[in-house]
C-alpha positions, 0 to 999 in steps of 0.5 A, a space after each residue: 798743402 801737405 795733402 799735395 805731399 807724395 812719396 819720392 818727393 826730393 825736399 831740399 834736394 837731398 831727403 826723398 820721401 819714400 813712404 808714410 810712417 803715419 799721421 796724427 793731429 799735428 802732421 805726417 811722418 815719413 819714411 826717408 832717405 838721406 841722399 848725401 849721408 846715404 842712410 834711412 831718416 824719419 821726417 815729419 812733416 807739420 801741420 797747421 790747423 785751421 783758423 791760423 793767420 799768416 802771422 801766427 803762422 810764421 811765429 810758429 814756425 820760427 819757435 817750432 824750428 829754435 825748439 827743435 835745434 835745442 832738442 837736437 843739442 841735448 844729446 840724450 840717448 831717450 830724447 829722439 836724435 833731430 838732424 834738421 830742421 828747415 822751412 818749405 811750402 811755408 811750414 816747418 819739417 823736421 829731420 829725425 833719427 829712423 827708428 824701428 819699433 812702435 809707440 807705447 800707445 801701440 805696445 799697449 794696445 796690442 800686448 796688454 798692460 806692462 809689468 810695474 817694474 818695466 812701467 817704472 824703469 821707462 818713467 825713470 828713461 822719460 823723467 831723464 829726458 825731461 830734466 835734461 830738455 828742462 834744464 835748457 829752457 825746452 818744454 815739450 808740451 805734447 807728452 803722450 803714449 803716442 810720442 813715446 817709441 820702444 824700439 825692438 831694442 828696448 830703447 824708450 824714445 821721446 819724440 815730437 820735442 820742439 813740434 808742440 810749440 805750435 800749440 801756444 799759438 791757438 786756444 784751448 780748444 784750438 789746442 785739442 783740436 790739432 794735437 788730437 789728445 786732450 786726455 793728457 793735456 794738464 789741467 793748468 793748460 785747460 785754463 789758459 796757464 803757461 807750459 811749464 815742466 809741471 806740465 810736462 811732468 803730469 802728462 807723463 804720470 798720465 802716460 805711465 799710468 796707461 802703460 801700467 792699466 791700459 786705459 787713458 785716466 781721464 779719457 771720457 766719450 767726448 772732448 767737453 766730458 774728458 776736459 771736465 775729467 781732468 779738471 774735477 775727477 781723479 784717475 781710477 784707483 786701478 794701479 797696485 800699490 807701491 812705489 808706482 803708484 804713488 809717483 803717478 797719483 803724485 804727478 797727477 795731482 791738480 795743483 801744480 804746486 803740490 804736484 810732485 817734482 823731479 826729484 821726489 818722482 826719481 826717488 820712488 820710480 827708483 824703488 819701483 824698479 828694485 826686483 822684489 827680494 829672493 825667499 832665503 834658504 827655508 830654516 829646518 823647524 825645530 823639533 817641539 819641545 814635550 810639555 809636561 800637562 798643567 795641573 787641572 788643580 792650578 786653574 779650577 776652583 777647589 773640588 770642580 770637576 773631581 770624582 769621588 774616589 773609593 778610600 784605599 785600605 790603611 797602608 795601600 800606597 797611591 800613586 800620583 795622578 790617580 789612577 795607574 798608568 795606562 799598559 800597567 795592571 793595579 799591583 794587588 791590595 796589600 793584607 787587611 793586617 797591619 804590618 808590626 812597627 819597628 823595633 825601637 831602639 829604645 826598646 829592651 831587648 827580648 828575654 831569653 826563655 828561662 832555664 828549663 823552658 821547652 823550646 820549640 821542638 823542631 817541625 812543631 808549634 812552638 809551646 807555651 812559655 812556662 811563665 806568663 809574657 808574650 815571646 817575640 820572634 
């Protein structure tokens, strides 16, 4: 019945259907107007999939719509702002907030991957609105990139709270088959578990891991191929390390029971929006201190790597190192003759030439002493 649905069609006399928004597995959202409030609202419009009875489907309805008013008591600035709920043609329409902007799947696809620091600032946004619904007794069952709206302002948005109920209703495949993304259904679900906020909290480490590399982790050609995936293989190592990565490869764990909780996952998309530290001031390097040289003697054996070197003169005084200093010319070789010792204290003082001794005559030799001895001068 809801391919009979037309634009400027007056539901319950006051939302007139002004244009498709868009469509999806489970239904159809449109553009409204409120005619009592005058102002623009979103309605969706649910679709029940084939192979329902008349049972099922009423039960649907009815847990569709107690859902909804729930989510629309929790007041909360990520979760979409429902304004009614009610019942026509036999199914249940949905009255939401009208929202401009597009879904997470579309931002990706159309402006690449996000930066982790806005990945996990967004985690942080949709892990908020999933406590707050699971503290009520609400499990929104369908979380995905498509479900997930930015707006321009900025603003992430979690929709579709109390319309994947219906979903409990048929089988597995059945499942698949109406929500259209089996990709991020958990595991626990593929084996006929119940909807648990674990699983809410493993659809969205599949989302976020989408809106940090733009692809789906276990999204595989064909539902049977991508089922398999998510029940035996691990997402692509394809996330940066970090904090990030480790809360999603923590939400996405098999096992519900080892799958990281609300708390452990706010911890670390906590520290992945922390900016990275700004360089300081960069210190002047200090000036490098001169060294003296080693001595080569200090670590060689005795008489490696010596040359063999002249002997000086007796008396000829060498300077350390060996050789002079580069830019000095070598002083000149002393004499060959040795140099006279110095007068001893102890020795006896020269003797006067005796009387009558020639001196030496002024200008000349000295002469002889008359008597035998050396003179000292």
């Amino acid at each position: 019945m809801g391919s009979e649905t037309e634009p400027e069609r007056l539901l319950r006399e006051r939302y007139r259907l002004t244009a498709e928004l868009g469509r999806g597995g489970m239904g159809r959202v449109w553009k409204a107007h409120d005619d009592d409030l005058n102002r623009t609202v979103a309605v969706k419009e649910i679709l029940f999939g084939p192979g329902l009875s008349e049972e099922e489907r009423a039960r649907a309805a009815a847990r569709a719509r107690r859902e909804a008013q729930a989510a629309a008591m929790g007041s909360h600035p990520n979760i979409v702002t429902v304004h009614d709920v009610f019942e026509e043609d036999d199914r249940p329409w949905i009255v939401m907030e009208f929202l401009t902007g597009c879904s997470l799947y579309e931002l990706v696809r159309r402006e690449g991957v996000r930066p982790a620091q806005e990945v996990a600032r967004w985690g942080l946004d949709l892990l908020s609105a999933l406590d707050t619904a699971h503290r009520q007794g609400i499990t929104h069952r369908d979380v995905k990139p498509e479900n997930v709206m930015v707006t321009d302002g900025g603003r992430v948005v979690l929709t579709d709270f109390g319309i994947a109920t219906i979903a409990d209703t048929t089988a597995v495949t059945q499942t698949a088959g109406i929500m259209g993304s089996p990709a991020y259904l958990p595991p626990e679900r593929l084996s006929s578990g119940p909807a648990t906020p674990a699983g809410d909290l493993w659809s969205l480490g599949a989302t976020l891991y989408l809106a940090a590399t733009g692809i789906s982790p276990f999204r595989r050609e064909g539902v049977p191929a991508t089922l398999n995936a998510i029940l035996h293989q691990e997402p692509p190592e394809r996330l940066a390390p970090g904090p990030l990565r480790e809360a999603v490869h923590g939400l996405l764990a098999k096992d519900p029971q080892r799958r990281l909780d609300a708390r452990r996952c706010r911890a670390l998309l906590e520290a992945g929006t922390a900016p990275a530290p700004a360089p300081g001031p960069r210190r002047p390097r200090p000036w490098p201190l001169r060294r003296r040289p080693r001595s080569p003697a200090r670590h060689r054996t005795p008489g490696a790597g010596r040359t063999a070197r002249p002997l000086s003169a007796p008396g000829t005084v060498r300077p350390r190192g060996g050789s002079a200093p580069p830019g000095r010319s070598p002083s000149p070789a002393p004499s060959s003759r040795p140099a006279p010792p110095p007068p001893s204290r102890s020795s006896p003082r020269p003797r006067a030439p005796p009387t009558g001794a020639p001196g030496p005559a002024r200008g000349g030799p000295p002469r002889a002493a008359a008597s035998p001895g050396r003179w000292w001068s």
